[in-house]
Every structure is written in C-alpha cells, then in structure tokens.
C-alpha positions as CSV (number, residue, x, y, z in Angstrom):
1,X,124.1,107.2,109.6
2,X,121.3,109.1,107.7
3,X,118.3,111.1,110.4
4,X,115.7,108.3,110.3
5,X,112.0,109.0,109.7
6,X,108.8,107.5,110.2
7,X,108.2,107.5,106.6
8,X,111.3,105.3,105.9
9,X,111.2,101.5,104.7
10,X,111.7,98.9,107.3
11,X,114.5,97.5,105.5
12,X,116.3,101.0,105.1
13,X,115.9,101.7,108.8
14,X,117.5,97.9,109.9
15,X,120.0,98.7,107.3
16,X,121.3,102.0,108.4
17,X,121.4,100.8,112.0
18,X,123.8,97.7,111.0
19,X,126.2,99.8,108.7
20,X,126.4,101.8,112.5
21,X,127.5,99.2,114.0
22,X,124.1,99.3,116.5
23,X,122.9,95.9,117.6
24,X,120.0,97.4,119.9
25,X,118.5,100.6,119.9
26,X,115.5,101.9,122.1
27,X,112.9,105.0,122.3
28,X,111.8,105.3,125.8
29,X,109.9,107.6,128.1
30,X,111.2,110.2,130.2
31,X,109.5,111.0,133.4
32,X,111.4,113.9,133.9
33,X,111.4,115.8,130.8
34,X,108.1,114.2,130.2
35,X,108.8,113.5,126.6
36,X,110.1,110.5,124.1
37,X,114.2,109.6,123.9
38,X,116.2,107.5,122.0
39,X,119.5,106.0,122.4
40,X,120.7,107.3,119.1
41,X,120.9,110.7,117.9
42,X,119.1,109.6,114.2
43,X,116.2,108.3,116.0
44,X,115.2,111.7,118.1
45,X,113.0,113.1,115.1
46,X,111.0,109.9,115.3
47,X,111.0,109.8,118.2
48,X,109.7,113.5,118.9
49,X,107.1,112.4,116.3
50,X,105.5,109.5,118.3
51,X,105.6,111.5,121.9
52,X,103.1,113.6,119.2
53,X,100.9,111.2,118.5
54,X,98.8,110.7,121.5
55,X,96.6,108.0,120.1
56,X,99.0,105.4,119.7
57,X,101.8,106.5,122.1
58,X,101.2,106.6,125.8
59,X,104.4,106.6,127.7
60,X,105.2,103.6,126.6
61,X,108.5,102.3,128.6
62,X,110.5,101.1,125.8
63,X,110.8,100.3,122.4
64,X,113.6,98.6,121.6
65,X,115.0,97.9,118.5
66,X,117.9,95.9,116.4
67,X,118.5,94.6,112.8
68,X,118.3,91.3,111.8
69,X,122.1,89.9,111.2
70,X,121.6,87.8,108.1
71,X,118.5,89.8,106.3
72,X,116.9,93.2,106.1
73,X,113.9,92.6,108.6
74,X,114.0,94.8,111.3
75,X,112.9,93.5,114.9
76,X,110.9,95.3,117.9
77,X,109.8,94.3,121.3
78,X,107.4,97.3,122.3
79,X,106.9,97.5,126.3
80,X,103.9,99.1,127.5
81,X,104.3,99.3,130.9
82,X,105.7,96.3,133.3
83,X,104.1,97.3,137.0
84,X,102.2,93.9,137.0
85,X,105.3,91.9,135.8
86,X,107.1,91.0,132.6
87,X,105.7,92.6,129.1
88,X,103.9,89.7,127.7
89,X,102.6,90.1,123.9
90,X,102.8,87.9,120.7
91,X,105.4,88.1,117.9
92,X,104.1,89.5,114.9
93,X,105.7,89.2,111.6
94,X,104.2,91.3,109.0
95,X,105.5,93.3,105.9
96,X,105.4,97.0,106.4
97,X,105.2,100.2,104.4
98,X,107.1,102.3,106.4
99,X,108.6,102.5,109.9
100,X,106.2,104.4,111.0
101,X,103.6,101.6,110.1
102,X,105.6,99.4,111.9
103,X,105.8,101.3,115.2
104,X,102.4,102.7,115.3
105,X,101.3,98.3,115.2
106,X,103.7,97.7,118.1
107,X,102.8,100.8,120.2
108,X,99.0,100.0,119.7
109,X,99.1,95.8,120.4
110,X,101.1,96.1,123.6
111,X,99.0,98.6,125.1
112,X,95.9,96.0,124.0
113,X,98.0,93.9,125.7
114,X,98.4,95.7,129.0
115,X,94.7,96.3,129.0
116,X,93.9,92.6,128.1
117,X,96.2,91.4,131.1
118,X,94.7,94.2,133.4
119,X,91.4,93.6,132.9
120,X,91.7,89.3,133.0
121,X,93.6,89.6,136.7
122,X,96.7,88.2,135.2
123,X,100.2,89.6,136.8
124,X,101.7,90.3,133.3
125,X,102.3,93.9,132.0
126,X,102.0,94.6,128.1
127,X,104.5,93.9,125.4
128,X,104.2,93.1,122.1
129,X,106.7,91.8,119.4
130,X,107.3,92.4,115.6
131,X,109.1,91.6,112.6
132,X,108.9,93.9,109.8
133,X,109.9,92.7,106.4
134,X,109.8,95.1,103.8
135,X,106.7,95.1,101.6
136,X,108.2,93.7,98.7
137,X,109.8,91.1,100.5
138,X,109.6,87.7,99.7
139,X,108.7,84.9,102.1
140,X,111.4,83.2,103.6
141,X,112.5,80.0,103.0
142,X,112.9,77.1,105.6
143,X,116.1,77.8,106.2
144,X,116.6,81.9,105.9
145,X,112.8,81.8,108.4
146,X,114.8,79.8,110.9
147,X,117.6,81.9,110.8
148,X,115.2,84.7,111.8
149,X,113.5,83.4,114.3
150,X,116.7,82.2,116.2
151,X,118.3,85.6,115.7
152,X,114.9,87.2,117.3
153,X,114.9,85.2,120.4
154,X,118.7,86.1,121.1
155,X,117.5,89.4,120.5
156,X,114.1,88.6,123.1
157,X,116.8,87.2,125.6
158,X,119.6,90.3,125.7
159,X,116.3,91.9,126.6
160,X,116.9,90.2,130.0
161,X,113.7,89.1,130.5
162,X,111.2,92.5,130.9
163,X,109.6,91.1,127.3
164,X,108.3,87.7,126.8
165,X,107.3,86.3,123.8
166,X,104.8,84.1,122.3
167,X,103.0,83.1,119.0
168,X,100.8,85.7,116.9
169,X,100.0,86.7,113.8
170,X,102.6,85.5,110.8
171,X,104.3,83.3,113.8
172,X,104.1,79.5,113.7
173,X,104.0,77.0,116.2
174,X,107.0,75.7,114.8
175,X,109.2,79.0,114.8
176,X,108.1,79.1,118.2
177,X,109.6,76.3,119.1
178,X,112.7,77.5,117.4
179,X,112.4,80.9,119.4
180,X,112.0,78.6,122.7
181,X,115.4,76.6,121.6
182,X,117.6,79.9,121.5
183,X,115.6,82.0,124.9
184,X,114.3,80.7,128.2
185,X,111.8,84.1,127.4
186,X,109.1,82.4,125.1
187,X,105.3,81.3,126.1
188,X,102.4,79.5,123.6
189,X,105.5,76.7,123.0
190,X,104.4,73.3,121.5
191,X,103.6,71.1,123.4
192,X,106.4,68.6,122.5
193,X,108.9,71.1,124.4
194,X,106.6,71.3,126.8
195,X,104.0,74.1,126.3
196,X,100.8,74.7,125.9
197,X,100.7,74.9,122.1
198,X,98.4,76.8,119.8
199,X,95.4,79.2,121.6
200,X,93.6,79.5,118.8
201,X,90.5,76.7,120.0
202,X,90.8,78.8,123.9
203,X,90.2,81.7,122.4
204,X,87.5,81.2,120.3
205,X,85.7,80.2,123.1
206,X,86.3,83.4,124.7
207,X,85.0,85.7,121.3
208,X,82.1,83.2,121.9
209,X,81.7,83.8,125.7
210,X,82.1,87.7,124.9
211,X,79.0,87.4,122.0
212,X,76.9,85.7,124.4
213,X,77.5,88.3,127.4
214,X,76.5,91.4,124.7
215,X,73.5,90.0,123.5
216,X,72.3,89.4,127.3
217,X,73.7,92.7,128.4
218,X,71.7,94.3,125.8
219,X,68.0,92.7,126.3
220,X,68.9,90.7,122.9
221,X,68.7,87.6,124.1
222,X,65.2,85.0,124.5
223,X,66.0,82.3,127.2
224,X,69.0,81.0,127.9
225,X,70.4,80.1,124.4
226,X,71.0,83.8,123.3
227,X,73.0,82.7,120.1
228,X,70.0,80.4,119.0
229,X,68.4,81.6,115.5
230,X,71.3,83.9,115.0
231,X,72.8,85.8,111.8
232,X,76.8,86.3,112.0
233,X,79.4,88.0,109.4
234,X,82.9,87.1,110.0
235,X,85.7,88.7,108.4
236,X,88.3,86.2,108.3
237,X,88.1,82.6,109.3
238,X,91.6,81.4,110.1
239,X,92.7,78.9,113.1
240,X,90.3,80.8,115.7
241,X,87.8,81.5,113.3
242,X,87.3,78.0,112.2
243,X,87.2,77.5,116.0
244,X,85.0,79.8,116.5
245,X,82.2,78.6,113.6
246,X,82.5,74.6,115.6
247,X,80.9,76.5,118.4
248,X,78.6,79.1,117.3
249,X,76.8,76.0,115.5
250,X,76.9,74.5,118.5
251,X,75.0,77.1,119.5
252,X,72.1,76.7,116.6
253,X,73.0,80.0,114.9
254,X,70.8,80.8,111.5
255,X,73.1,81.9,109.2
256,X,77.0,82.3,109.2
257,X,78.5,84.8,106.1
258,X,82.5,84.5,106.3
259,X,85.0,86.7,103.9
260,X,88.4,85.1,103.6
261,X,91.6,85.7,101.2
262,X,92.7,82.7,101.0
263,X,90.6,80.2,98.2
264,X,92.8,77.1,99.7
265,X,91.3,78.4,103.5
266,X,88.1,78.6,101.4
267,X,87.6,75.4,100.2
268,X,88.7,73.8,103.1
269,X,85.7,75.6,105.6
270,X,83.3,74.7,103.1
271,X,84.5,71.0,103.3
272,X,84.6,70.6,106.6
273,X,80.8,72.9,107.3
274,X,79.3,70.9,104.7
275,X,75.8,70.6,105.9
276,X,76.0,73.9,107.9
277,X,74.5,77.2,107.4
278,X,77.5,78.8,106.0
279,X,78.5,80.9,103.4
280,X,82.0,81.3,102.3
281,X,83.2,84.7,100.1
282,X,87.0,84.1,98.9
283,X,87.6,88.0,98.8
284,X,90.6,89.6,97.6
285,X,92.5,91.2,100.1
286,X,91.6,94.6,101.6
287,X,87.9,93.6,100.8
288,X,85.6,94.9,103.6
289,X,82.6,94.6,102.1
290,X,81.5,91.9,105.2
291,X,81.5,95.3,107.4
292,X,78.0,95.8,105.6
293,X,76.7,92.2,105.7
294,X,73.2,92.7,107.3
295,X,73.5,90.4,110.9
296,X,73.0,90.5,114.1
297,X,76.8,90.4,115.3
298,X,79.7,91.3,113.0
299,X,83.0,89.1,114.0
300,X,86.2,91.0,113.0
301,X,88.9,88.3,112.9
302,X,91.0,89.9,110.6
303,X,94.2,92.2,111.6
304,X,93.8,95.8,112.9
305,X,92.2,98.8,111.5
306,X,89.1,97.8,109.5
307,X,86.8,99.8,111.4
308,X,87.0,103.1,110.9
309,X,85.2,106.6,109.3
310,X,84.6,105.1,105.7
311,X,83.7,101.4,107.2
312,X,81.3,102.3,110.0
313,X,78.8,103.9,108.6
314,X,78.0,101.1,106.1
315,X,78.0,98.1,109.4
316,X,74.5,96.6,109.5
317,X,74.9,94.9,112.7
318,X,73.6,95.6,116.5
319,X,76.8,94.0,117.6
320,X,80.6,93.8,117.0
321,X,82.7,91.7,118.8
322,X,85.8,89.6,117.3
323,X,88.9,88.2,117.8
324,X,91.2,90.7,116.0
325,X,93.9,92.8,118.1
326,X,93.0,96.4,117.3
327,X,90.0,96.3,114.7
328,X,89.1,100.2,115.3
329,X,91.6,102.4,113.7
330,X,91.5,104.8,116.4
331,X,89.9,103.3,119.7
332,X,88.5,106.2,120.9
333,X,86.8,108.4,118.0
334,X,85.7,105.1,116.1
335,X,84.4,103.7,119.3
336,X,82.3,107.0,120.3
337,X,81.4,106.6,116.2
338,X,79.9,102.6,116.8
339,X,78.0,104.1,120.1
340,X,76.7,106.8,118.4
341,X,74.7,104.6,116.0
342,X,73.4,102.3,118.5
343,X,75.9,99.9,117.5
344,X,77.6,97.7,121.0
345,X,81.0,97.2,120.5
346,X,83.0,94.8,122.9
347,X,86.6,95.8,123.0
348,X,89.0,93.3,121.5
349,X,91.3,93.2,124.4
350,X,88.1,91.8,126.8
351,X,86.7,89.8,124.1
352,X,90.2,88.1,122.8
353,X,92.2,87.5,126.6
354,X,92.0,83.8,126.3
355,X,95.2,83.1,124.2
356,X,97.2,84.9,126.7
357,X,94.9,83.1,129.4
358,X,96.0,79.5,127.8
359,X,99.5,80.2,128.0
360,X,100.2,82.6,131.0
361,X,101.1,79.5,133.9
362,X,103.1,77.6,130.9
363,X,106.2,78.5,132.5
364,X,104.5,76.5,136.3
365,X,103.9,73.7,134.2
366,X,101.0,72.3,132.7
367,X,97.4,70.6,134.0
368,X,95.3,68.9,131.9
369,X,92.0,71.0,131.6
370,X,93.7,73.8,133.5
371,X,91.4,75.4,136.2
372,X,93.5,78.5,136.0
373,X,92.4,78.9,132.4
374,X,89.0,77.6,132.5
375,X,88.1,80.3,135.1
376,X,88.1,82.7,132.4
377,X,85.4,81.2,130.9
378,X,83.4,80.3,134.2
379,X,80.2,82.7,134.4
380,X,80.6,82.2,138.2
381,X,83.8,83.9,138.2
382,X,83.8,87.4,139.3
383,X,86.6,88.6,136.1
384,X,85.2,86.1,134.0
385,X,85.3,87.0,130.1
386,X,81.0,86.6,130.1
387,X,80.8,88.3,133.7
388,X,83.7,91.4,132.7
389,X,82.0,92.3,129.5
390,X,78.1,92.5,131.1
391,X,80.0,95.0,133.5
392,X,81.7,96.7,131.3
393,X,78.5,97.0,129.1
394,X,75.8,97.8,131.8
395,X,78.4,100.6,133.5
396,X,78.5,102.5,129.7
397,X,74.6,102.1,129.6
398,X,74.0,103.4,132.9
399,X,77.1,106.7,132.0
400,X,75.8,106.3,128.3
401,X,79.1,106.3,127.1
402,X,80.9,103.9,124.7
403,X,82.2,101.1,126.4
404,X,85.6,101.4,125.2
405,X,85.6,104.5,128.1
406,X,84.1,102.3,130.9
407,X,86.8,99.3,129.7
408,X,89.5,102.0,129.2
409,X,88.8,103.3,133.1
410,X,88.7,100.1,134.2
411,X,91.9,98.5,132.5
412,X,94.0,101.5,133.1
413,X,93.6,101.6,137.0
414,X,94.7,97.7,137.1
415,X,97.6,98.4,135.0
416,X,99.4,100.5,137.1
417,X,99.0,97.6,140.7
418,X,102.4,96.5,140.9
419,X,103.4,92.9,141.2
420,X,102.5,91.1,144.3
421,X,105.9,89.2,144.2
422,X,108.5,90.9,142.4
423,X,107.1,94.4,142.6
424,X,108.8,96.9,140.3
425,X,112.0,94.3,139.1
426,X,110.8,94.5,135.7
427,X,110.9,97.9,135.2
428,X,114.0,97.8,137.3
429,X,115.3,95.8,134.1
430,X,114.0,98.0,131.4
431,X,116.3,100.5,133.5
432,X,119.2,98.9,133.3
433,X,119.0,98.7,129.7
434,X,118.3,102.2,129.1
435,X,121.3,102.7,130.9
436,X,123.9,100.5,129.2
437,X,126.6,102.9,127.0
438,X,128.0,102.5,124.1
439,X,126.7,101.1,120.9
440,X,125.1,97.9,121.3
C-alpha cells in the first residue's frame, strides 16, 4: 500500500486501505513519546503531519478509521478525550477534497464537542463522526445510502462503545434509525424507536438563549425584552434556523436578512414568514456576502470556517453568535481578530449545547418536557446556556480578552474531571483497541 498523505482523495485513501486488507485503522496519542502514531506504517507521515498542526490537533485519543465495504467513502469516529465518559459527537457526512480536509473537520468538531459537553455539566467526553465521499461523488441512492449507514454503525459498534453516535450535518433522522437498527451506540434516534428525534427546535432555543445573554452582558439591552426592535443576518436557515426565526419573532425583532443555497429552502421560509419582517437571499454556495449585512447580531448557521482573515473585517455587526459547529477558521487568531474590533463573539460550543442536551438521557428513557433538558435553558440554573455565556462574557471584559480564552479556560479544566461512575473505563476501551494486532 502506497505512503498516504493528507493531500490524498478520500476515496484513494479508503481504497488503498481495503486492497490491504485493513478493516480499522487508528492515529492516536502517545503519552510517552509525546507524539502522533498510527497502526499502519502508510499512515505515520500523516500522522507526524497532524501532531504538527497544533490548531486542530490536541492529543486527541484516537482517530480511528476503516473503508466503507460496498463504496469508496471513507469513515472516521474522531475521539477527543473520554475522562467524562463515552465520546459523544454527531455523524457528519460531507464530500471532501482531500484527507486532510477530512481529518482537520473531525479533529476540530469533537474537541467542540468536548468543550460543549464540559462546559453544559454533561458526563460525556468529545467525539465526533464523519463520512467523506469524494467531491465528485454523487449522492447515494435509497438503497447504496442504507447500505452506508448500516456499514457505519457496525463500524461505531466494533468501536466497543468509547464513540457514540448521533444525527448531524448530511445525517437524517431516518439513517439514524438505520444506524440505531445495526448498533446499541447511537443517540438523537426517532422517536418511533424510541428516541428523542430531531434537536433542531431545542437548539434553536439555545442560539436564542445565547443572543439574549450577549446583548445583556454587553449593556445592549433596554428592559427586559433585549431582542425587541432588533436587526439579524443569518447565514443559512435550515431545520434550526427556521426554528430559530419562529422565536426571534416571537421576540418582536425589526428586521431578519437570511442567505440560503437552497431556492426550494427559499421559497418555503418565505411561505411560511409571510407577513414577517424577513428577507430571504437564495445565494449560490460559498456566498458570504451576509458576513457584511449591517445588524445588530450576525447568526452563523452555516458549516465551519466562514469567519476568518478575509470575512472579518467586512462584519458589520456588534454581535456574532450562531448555531454552526466551528464558524471561525482558526478559534484562536480569528477570535482575538472579532475582539479586537469590538466585535462579541459567543463561542459555538456554549451557544449550540442544546442538541447534545435533547438527546444526552435518551438512553434512561424519555420524559415528556424533560427537566433535565429544560435546565439548560432555565436562567435560574447556575450552567444554564443564558447564565454560562454572561460569565463567560463578563470574566473576558473584566481580563479584556476574547471570550474564546475565558470559555477555552473554562471548558478545558471540566474536560479533564473523570466520570463520577465509570471513571477512566472509556479510555480503558480506547486502550484495548489500540492494542489489538494484526490487521483489522
């Protein structure tokens, strides 16, 4: 089998590893040598070339990877860290340039993840899955995209249980509950099998909860309707988003601009706002020119990586605060960028917490209006979403810092409390299968 690179396809690298015979292969952390392995010789130079890249990899424990049996797509399940219990992220399924494209997303999300489950008091550690088609792939059909998602849940459940899955991006309810049919290790279920279906409405209420908690936090606000008389531009306006504009009009904002790709998504929001003050852009996609929309808080629903050197200096708003996973290309530089212009960013993985919130007690069964979940979104509540971000905002005024540094400080001390229950057992398991021999 050929060296692989981070520049290679997607498809090349699942191919190569099938033609070897490899069923599941992993890039992990070592303590000791305090660098990046891998279980396969071909995979050391990209693995050496992540360890390098400190933005996006930070000792994660795992990576583990395997080819899809009847297609090219290549699957991931990318493990953060697992001191607070099983890795717990969302199944992506994306096309992707390279493999390096496709790491980089999965490294990224599941440390969002840890942080998210950190910073919301949930015993979860961070994990993230993907599917990467290649970016001239075709969407499946029925049949070849059931196929998939059963052979990536037998994949999730030789993983023994330190990754659990759930819905995200490019990931249906109903290949959910195909994943749930084939691996005891899935979450966000329907609710026919007996999950809590679809987060999308919970977490919109949560992006809400977070916009409300800036514009206090930062003397915005007049009285106690802080959203009232309002100007927002959201980039993207899919199942949350369209959540998301129910309750900001609720909330007697001004003015709503949304950019969306999809005309059929478009015509449908300006059906159902008829009436409303709300704008509608179809856009084509890779359009960001709703970054320079002149509001008062700028909604990034979109995926990752819109805000960034060229995008930030043309953002027009006092506030940015979405529902997209990992809307700063580079949390740290592009966050210290936002601060420096006076702009208040609320980090994504304080802002977004309530679809992992709606579905983290699935697997204790199910009460109707769940207190467990609507704690999250009770301002009484000491690591409530409004009470977390107006700390997290008033400790970066008082350091004058960007809040990403105050939420980074914050999150990264929780992540490392082990499990009040089962302690260290799953990192115990990601042991064990770092250990295995032979090809698998």
């Amino acid at each position: 089998m050929p060296r692989l690179r981070l520049d290679d396809r997607p498809d090349a690298v699942a191919r190569a590893l099938r033609a070897r015979g490899v069923e599941r292969a992993w890039i992990a952390w070592d303590g000791e040598s305090r660098s990046a392995r891998a279980s396969l010789p071909e995979l050391d130079g990209a693995a050496g070339a992540l360890a390098r890249r400190e933005r996006d990899y930070r000792r994660h424990e795992a990576i583990f990877l395997a080819p899809a049996a009847t297609s090219d797509a290549l699957f991931g399940a990318f493990v953060h860290s697992c001191a607070r219990g099983q890795a717990q992220g969302g199944l992506r399924h994306l096309a992707y340039a390279s493999f390096g494209c496709f790491l980089r997303d999965g490294l990224r999300l599941s440390l969002g993840m840890a942080r998210k489950c950190a910073l919301a008091g949930l015993w979860w550690g961070g994990g993230k899955g993907v599917i990467a088609r290649a970016p001239d792939a075709p969407e499946p059909g029925r049949d070849e995209r059931r196929a998939l998602y059963r052979e990536y849940a037998r994949f999730v459940t030789g993983l023994r249980g330190c990754y659990v899955t759930a819905e995200d991006a490019g990931t249906t309810p109903l290949d959910m509950a195909e994943v749930a049919r084939h691996t005891r290790f899935a979450t966000c279920i329907p609710p026919e099998v007996g999950g809590s279906g679809n987060p999308s409405a919970m977490t919109a209420l949560g992006v809400v909860e977070a916009i409300e908690a800036a514009l206090d936090a930062t003397g915005d606000a007049t009285g106690d309707a802080p959203l009232r008389g309002r100007a927002i531009a959201m980039q993207g306006a899919g199942q949350v988003g369209a959540a998301m504009l129910e309750r900001l009009f609720e909330k007697d904002v001004a003015r709503v601009v949304v950019a969306e790709t999809s005309a059929e998504r478009c015509c449908a929001l300006r059906d159902f706002f008829a009436g409303r003050p709300l704008e509608v852009r179809c856009v084509p996609p890779g359009d960001e020119a709703i970054l320079a929309e002149p509001c008062d808080v700028l909604v990034p629903n979109a995926l990752g990586g819109v805000l960034h050197a060229k995008t930030i200096p043309q953002v027009r708003a006092r506030i940015v605060c979405g529902a997209a996973n990992n809307p700063l290309e580079d949390d740290v530089a592009d966050a210290e960028a936002l601060h420096a212009r006076g702009i208040v960013w609320v980090p994504d993985f304080v802002a977004n917490r309530m679809g992992i919130v709606a579905c983290c007690d699935e697997q204790a069964g199910s009460l109707p209006r769940d207190p467990a979940v609507l704690a999250h979104l009770d301002r009484g509540n000491a690591d409530s979403i409004y009470r977390t971000v107006r700390r997290i905002l008033e400790r970066a005024a008082r350091a004058d810092v960007s809040p990403v540094h105050a939420a980074h400080a914050l999150a990264d001390e929780r992540i490392l409390e082990p499990h009040p229950i089962h302690g260290d057992r799953a990192r115990r398991i990601v042991a064990s299968l770092l250990a295995e021999r032979g090809p698998r």
